[in-house]
PDB file of N, CA, C and O in Angstrom:
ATOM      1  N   UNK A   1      -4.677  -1.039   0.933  1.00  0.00           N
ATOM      2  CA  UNK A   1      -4.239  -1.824  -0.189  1.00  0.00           C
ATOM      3  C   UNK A   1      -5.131  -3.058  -0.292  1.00  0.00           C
ATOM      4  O   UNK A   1      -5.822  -3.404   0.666  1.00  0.00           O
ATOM      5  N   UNK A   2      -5.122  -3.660  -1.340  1.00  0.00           N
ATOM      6  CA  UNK A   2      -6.057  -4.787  -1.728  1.00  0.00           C
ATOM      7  C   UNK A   2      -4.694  -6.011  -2.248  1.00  0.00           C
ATOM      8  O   UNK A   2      -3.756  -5.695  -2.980  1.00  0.00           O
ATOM      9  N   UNK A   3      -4.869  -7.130  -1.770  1.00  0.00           N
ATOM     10  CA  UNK A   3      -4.302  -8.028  -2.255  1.00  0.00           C
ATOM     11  C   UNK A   3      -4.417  -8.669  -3.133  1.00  0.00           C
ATOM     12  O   UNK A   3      -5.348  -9.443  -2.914  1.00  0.00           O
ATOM     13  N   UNK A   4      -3.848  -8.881  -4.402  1.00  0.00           N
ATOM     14  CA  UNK A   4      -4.535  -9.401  -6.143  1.00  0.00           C
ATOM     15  C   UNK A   4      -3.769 -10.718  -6.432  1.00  0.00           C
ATOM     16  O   UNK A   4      -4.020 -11.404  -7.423  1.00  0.00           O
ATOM     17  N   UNK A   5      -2.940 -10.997  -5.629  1.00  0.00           N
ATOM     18  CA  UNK A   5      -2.879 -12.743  -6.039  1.00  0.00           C
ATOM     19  C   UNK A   5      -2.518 -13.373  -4.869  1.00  0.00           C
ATOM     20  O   UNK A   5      -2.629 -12.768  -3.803  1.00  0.00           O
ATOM     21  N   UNK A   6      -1.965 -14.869  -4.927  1.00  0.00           N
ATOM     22  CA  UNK A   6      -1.808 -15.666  -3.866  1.00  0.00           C
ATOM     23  C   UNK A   6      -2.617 -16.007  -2.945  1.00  0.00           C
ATOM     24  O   UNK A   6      -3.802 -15.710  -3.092  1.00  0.00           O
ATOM     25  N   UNK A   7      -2.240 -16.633  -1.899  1.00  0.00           N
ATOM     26  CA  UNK A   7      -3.644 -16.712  -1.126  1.00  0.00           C
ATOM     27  C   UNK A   7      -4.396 -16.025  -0.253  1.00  0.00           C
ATOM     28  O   UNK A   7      -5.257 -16.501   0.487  1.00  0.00           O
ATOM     29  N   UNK A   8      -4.070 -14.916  -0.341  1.00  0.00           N
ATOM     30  CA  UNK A   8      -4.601 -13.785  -0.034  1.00  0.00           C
ATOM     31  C   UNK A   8      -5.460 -12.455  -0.605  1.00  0.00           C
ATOM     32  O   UNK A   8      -5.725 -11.327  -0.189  1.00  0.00           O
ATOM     33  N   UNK A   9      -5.782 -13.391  -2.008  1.00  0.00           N
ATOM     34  CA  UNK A   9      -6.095 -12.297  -3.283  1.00  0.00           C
ATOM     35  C   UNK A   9      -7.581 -12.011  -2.792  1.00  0.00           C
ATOM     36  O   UNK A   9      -8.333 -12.908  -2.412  1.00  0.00           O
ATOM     37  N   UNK A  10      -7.938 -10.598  -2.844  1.00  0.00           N
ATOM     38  CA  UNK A  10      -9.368  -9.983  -3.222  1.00  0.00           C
ATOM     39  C   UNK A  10      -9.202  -9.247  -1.220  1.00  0.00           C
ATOM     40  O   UNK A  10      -9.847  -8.306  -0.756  1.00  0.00           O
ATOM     41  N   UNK A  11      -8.369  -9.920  -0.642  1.00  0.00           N
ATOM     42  CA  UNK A  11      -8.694  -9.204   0.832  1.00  0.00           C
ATOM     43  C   UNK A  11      -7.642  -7.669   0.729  1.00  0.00           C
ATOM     44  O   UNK A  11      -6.709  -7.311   0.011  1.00  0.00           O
ATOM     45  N   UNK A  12      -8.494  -7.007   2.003  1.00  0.00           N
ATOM     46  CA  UNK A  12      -8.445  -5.499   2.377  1.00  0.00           C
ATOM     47  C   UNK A  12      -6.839  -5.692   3.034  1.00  0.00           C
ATOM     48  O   UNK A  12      -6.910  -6.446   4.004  1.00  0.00           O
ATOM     49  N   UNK A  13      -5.484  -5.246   2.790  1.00  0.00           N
ATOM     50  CA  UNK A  13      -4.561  -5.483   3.855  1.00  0.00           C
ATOM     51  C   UNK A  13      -3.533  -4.393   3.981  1.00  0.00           C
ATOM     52  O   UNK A  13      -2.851  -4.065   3.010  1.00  0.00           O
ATOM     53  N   UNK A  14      -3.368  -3.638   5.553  1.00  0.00           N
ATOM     54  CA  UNK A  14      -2.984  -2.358   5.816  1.00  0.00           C
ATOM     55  C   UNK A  14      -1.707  -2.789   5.936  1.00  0.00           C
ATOM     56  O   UNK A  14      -1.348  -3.637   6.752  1.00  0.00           O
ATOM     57  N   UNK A  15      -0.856  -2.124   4.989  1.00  0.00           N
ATOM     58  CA  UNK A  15       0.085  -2.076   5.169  1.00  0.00           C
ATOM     59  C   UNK A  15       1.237  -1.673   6.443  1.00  0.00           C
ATOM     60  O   UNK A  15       1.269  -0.452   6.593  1.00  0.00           O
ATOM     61  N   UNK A  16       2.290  -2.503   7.493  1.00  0.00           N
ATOM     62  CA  UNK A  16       3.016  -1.461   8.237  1.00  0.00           C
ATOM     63  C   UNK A  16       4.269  -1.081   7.757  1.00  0.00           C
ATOM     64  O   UNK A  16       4.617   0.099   7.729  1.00  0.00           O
ATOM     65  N   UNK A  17       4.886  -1.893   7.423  1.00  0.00           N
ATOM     66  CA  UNK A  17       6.193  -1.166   6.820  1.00  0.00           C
ATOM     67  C   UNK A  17       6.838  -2.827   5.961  1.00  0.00           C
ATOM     68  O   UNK A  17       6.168  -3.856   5.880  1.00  0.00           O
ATOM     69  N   UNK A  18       8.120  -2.661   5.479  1.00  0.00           N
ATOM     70  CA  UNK A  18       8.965  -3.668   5.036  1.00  0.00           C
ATOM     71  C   UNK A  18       9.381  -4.408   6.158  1.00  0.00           C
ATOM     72  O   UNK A  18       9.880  -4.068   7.230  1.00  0.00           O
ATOM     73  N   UNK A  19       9.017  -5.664   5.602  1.00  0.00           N
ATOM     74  CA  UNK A  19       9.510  -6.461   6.653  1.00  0.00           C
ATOM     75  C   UNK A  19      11.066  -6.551   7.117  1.00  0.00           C
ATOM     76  O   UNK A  19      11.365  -6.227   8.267  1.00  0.00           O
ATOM     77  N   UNK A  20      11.788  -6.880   6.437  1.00  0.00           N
ATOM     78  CA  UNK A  20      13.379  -6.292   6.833  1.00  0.00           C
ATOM     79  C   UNK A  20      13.469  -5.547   8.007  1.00  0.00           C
ATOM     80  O   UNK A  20      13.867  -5.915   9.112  1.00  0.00           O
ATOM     81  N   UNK A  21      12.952  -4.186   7.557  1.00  0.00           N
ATOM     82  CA  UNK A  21      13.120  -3.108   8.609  1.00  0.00           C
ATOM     83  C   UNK A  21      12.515  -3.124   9.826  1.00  0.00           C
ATOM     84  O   UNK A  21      12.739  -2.325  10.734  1.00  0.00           O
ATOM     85  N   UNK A  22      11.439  -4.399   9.855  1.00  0.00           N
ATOM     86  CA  UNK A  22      10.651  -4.514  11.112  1.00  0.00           C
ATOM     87  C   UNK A  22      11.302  -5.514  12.174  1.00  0.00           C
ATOM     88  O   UNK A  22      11.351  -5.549  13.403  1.00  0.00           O
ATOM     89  N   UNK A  23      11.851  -6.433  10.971  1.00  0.00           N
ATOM     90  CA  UNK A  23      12.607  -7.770  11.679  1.00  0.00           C
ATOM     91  C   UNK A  23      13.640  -7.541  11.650  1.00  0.00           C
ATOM     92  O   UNK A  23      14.128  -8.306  12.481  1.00  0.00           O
ATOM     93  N   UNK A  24      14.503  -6.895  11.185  1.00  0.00           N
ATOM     94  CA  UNK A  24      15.708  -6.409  11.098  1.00  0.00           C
ATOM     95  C   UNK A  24      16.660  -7.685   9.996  1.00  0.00           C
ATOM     96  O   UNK A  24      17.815  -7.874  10.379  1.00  0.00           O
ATOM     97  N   UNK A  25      16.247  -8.441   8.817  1.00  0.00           N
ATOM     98  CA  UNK A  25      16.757  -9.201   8.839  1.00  0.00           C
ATOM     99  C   UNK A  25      15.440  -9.883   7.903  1.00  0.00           C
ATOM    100  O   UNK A  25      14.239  -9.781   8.152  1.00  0.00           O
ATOM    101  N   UNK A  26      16.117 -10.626   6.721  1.00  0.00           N
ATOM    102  CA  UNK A  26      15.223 -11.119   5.225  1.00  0.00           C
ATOM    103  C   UNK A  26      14.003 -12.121   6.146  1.00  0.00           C
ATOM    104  O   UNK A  26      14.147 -12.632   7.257  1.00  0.00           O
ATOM    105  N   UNK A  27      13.011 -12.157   5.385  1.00  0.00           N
ATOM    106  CA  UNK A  27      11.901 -13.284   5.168  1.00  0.00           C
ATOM    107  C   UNK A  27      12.644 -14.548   5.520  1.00  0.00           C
ATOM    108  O   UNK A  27      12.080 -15.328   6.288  1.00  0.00           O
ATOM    109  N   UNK A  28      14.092 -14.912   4.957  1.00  0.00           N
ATOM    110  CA  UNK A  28      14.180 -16.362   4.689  1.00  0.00           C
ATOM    111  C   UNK A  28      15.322 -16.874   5.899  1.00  0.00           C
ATOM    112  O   UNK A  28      15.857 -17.955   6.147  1.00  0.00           O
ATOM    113  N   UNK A  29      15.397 -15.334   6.577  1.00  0.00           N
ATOM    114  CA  UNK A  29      16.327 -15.824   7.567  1.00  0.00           C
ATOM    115  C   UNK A  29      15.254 -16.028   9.280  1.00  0.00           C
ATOM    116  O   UNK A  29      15.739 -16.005  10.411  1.00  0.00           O
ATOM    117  N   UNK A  30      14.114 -16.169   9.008  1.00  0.00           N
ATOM    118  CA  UNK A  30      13.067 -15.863  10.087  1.00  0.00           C
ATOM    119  C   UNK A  30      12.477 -17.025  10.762  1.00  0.00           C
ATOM    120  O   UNK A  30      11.295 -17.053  11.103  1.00  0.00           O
ATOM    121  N   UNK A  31      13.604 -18.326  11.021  1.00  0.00           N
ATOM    122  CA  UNK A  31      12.984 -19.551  11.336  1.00  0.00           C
ATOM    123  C   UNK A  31      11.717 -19.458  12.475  1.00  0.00           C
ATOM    124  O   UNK A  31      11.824 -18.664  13.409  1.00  0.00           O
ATOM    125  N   UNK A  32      10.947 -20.010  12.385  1.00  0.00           N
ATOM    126  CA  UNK A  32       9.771 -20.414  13.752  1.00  0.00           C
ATOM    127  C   UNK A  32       8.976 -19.258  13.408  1.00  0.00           C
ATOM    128  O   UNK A  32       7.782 -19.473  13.615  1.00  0.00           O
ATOM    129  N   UNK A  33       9.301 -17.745  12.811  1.00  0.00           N
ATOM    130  CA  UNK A  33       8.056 -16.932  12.813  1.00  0.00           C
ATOM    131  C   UNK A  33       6.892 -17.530  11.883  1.00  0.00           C
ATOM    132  O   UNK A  33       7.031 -18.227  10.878  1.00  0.00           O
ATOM    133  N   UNK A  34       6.155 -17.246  12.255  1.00  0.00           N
ATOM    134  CA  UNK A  34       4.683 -17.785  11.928  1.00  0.00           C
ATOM    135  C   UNK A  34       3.992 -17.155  10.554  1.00  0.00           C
ATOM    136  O   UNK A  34       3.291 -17.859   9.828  1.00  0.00           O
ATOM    137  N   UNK A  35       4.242 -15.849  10.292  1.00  0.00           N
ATOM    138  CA  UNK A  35       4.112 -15.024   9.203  1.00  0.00           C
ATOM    139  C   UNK A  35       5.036 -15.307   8.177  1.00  0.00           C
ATOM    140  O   UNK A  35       4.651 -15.353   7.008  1.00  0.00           O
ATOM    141  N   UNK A  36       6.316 -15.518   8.511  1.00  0.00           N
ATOM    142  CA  UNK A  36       7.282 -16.426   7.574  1.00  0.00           C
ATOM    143  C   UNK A  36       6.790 -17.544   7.094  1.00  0.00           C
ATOM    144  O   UNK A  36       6.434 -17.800   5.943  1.00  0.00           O
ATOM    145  N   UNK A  37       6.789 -18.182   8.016  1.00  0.00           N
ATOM    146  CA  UNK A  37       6.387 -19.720   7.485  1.00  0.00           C
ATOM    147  C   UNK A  37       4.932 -19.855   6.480  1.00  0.00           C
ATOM    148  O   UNK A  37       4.780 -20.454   5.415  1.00  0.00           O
ATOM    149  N   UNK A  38       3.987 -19.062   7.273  1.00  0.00           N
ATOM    150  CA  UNK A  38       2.842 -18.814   6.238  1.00  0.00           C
ATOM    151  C   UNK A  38       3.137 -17.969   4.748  1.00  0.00           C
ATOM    152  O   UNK A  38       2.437 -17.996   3.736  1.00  0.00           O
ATOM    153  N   UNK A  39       4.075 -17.417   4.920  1.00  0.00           N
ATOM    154  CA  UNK A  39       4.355 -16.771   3.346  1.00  0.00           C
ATOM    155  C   UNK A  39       4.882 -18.138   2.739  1.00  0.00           C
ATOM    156  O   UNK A  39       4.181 -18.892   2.064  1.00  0.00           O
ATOM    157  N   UNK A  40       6.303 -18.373   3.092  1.00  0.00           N
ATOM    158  CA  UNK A  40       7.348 -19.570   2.192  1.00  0.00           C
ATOM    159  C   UNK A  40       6.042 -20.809   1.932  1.00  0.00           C
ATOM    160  O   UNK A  40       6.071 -21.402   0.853  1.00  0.00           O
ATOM    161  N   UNK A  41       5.187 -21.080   2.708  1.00  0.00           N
ATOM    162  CA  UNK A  41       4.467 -22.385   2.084  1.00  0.00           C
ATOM    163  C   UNK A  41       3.117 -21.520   1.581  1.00  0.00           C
ATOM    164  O   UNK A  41       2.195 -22.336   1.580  1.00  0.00           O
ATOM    165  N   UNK A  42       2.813 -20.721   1.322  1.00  0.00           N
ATOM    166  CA  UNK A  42       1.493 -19.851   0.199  1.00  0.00           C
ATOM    167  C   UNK A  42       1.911 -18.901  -0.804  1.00  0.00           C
ATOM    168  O   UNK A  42       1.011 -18.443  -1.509  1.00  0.00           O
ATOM    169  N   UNK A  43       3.072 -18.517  -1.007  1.00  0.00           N
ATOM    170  CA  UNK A  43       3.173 -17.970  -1.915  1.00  0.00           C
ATOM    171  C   UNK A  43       4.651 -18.393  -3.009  1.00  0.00           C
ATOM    172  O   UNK A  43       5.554 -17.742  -3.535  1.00  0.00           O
ATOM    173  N   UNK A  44       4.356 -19.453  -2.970  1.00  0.00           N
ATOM    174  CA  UNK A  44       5.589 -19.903  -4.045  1.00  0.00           C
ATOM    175  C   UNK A  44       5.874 -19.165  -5.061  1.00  0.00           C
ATOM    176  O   UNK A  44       6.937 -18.627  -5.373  1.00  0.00           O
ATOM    177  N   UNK A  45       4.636 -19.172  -5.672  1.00  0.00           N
ATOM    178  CA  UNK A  45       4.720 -18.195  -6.807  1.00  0.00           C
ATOM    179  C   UNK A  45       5.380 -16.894  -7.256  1.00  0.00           C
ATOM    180  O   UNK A  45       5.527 -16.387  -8.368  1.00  0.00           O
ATOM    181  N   UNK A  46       5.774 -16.474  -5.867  1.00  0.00           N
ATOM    182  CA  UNK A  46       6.270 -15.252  -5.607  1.00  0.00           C
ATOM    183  C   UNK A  46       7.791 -14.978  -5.735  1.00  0.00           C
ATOM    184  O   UNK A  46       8.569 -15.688  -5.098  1.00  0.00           O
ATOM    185  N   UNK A  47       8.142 -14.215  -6.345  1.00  0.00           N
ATOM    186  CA  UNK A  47       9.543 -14.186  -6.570  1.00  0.00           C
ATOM    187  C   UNK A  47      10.050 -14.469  -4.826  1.00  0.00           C
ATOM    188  O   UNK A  47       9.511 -14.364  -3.724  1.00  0.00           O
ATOM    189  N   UNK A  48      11.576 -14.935  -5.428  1.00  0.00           N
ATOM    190  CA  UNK A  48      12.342 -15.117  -3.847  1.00  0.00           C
ATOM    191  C   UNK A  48      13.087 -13.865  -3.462  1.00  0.00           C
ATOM    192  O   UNK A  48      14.281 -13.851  -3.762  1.00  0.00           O
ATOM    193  N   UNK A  49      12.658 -12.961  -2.937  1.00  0.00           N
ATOM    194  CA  UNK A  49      13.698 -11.516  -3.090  1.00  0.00           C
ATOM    195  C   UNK A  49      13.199 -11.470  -1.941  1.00  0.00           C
ATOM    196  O   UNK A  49      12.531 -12.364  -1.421  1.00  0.00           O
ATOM    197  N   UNK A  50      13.562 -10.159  -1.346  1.00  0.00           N
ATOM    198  CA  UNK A  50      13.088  -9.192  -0.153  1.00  0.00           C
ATOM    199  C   UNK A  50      12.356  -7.969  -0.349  1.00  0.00           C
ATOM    200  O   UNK A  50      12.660  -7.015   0.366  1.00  0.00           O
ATOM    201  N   UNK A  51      11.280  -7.819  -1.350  1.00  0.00           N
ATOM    202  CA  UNK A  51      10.648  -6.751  -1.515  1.00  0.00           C
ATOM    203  C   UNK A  51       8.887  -6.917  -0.905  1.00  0.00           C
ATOM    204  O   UNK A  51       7.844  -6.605  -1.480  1.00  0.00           O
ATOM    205  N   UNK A  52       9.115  -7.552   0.518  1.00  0.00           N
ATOM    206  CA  UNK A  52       8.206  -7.831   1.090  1.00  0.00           C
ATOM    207  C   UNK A  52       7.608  -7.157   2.268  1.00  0.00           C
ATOM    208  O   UNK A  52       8.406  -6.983   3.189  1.00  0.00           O
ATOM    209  N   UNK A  53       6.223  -6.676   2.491  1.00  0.00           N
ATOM    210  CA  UNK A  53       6.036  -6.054   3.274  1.00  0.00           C
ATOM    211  C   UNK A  53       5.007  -6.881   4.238  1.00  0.00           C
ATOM    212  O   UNK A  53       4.209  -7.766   3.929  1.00  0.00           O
ATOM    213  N   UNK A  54       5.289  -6.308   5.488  1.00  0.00           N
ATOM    214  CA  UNK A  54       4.273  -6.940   6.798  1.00  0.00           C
ATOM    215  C   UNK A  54       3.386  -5.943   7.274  1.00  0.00           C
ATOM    216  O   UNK A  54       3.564  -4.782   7.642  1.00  0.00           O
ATOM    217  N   UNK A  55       2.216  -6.797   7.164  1.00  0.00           N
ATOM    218  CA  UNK A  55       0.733  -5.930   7.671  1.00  0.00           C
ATOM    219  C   UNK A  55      -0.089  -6.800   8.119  1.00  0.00           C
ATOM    220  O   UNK A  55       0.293  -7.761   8.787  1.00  0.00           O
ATOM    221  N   UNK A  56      -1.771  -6.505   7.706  1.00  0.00           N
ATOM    222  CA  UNK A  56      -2.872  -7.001   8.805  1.00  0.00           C
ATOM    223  C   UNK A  56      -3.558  -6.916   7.458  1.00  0.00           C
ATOM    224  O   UNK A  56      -3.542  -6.034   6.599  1.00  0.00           O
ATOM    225  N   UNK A  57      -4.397  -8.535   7.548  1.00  0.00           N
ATOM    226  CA  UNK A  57      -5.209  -8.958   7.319  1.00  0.00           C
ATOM    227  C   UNK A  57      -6.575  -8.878   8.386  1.00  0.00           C
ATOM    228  O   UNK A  57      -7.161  -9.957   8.478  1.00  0.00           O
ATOM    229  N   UNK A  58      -7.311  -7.446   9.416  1.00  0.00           N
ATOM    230  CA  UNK A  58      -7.866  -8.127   9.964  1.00  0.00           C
ATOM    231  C   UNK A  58      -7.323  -7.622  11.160  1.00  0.00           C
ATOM    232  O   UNK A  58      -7.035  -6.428  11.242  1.00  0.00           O
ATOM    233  N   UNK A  59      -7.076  -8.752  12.520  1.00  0.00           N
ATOM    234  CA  UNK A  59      -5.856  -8.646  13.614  1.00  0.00           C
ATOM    235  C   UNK A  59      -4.351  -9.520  12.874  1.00  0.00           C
ATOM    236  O   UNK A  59      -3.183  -9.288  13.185  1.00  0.00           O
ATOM    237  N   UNK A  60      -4.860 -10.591  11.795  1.00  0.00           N
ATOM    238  CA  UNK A  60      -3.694 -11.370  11.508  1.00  0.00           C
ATOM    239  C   UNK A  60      -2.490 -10.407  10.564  1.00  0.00           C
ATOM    240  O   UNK A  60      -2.585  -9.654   9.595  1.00  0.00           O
ATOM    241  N   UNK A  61      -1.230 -10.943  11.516  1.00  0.00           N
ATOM    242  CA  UNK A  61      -0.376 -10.614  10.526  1.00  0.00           C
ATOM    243  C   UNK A  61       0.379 -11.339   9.219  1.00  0.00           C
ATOM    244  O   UNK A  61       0.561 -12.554   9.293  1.00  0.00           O
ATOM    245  N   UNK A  62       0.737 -10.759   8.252  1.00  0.00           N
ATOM    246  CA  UNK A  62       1.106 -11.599   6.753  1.00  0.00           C
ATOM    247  C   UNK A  62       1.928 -11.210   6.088  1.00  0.00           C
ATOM    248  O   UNK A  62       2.018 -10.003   6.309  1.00  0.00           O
ATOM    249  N   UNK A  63       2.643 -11.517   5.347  1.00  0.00           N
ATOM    250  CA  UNK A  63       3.713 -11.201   4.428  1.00  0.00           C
ATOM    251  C   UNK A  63       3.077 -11.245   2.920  1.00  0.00           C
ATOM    252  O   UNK A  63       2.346 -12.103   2.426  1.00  0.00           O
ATOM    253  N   UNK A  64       3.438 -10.406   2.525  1.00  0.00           N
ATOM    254  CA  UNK A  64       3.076 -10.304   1.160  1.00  0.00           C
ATOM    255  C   UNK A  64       3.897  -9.559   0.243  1.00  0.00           C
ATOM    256  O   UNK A  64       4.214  -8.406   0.535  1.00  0.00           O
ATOM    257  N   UNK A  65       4.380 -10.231  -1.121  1.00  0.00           N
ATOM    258  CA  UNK A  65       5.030  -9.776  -1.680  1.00  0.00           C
ATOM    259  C   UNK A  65       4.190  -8.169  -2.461  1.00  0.00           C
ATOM    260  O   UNK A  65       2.975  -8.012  -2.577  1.00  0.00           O
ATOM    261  N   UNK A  66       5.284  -7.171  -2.890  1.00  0.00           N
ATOM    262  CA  UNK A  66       4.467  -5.748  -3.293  1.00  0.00           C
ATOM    263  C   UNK A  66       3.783  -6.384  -4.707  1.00  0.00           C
ATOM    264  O   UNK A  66       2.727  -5.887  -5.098  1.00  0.00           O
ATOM    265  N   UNK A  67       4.316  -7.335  -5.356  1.00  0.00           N
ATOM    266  CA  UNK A  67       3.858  -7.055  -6.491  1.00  0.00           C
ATOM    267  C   UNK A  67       1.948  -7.805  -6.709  1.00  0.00           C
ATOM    268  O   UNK A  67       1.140  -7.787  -7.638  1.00  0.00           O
ATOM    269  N   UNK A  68       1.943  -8.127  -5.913  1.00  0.00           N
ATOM    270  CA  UNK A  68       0.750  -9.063  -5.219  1.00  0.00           C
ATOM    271  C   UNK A  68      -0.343  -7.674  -4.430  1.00  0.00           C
ATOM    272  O   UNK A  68      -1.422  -7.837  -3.860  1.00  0.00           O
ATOM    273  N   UNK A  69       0.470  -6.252  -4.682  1.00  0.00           N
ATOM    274  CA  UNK A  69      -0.510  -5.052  -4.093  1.00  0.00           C
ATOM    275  C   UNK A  69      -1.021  -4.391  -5.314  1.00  0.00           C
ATOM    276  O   UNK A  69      -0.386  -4.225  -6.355  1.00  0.00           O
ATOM    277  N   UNK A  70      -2.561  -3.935  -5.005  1.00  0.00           N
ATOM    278  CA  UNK A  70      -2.486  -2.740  -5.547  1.00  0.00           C
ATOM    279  C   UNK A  70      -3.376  -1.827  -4.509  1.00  0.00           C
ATOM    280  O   UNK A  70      -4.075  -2.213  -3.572  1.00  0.00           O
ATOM    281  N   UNK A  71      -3.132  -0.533  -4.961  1.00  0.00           N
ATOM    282  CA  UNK A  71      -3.541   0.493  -4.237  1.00  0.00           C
ATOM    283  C   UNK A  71      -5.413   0.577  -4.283  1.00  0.00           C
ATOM    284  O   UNK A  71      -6.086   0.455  -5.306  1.00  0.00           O
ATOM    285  N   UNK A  72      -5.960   0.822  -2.843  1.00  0.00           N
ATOM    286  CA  UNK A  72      -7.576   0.298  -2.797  1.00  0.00           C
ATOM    287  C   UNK A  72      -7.909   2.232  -3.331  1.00  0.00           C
ATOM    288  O   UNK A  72      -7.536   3.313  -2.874  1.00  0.00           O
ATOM    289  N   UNK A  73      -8.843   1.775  -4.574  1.00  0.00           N
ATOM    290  CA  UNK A  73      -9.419   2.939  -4.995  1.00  0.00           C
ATOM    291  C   UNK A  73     -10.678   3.463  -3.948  1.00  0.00           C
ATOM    292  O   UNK A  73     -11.669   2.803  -3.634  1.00  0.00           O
ATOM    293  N   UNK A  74     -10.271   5.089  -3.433  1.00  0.00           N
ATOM    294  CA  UNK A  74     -11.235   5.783  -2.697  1.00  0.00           C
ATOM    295  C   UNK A  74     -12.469   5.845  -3.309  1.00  0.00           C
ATOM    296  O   UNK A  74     -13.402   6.430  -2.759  1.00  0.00           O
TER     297      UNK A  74
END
């Protein structure tokens, strides 16, 4: 997947799954995680929901909302 807005727009980022299902538990309930905190202060813009998925930038991990994906053409 390719990331198309926020501050993460134009980078390569592999998707692993929904974050929920990884953390067991929303984005906004995730005090001290580090991938949390880097989403809530870079992507304001982003609706406030839970349709967020966690992957790799790289080795780094990130939150990114789906609508901020699109699929990387083969």
């Amino acid at each position: 997947m390719r990331v198309v807005g926020g501050r993460l727009a134009g980078q390569d980022f592999r998707v692993e799954d929904w974050w929920d299902r990884i953390a067991g538990r929303s984005w906004m309930d995730c005090d001290g995680n580090p991938a949390c905190l880097a989403y809530a202060m870079g992507e304001l813009e982003a609706p406030i929901d839970n349709e967020i998925v966690y992957g790799k930038i790289g080795s780094s991990g990130h939150l990114v909302h789906v609508t901020f994906l699109e699929a990387a053409m083969a």
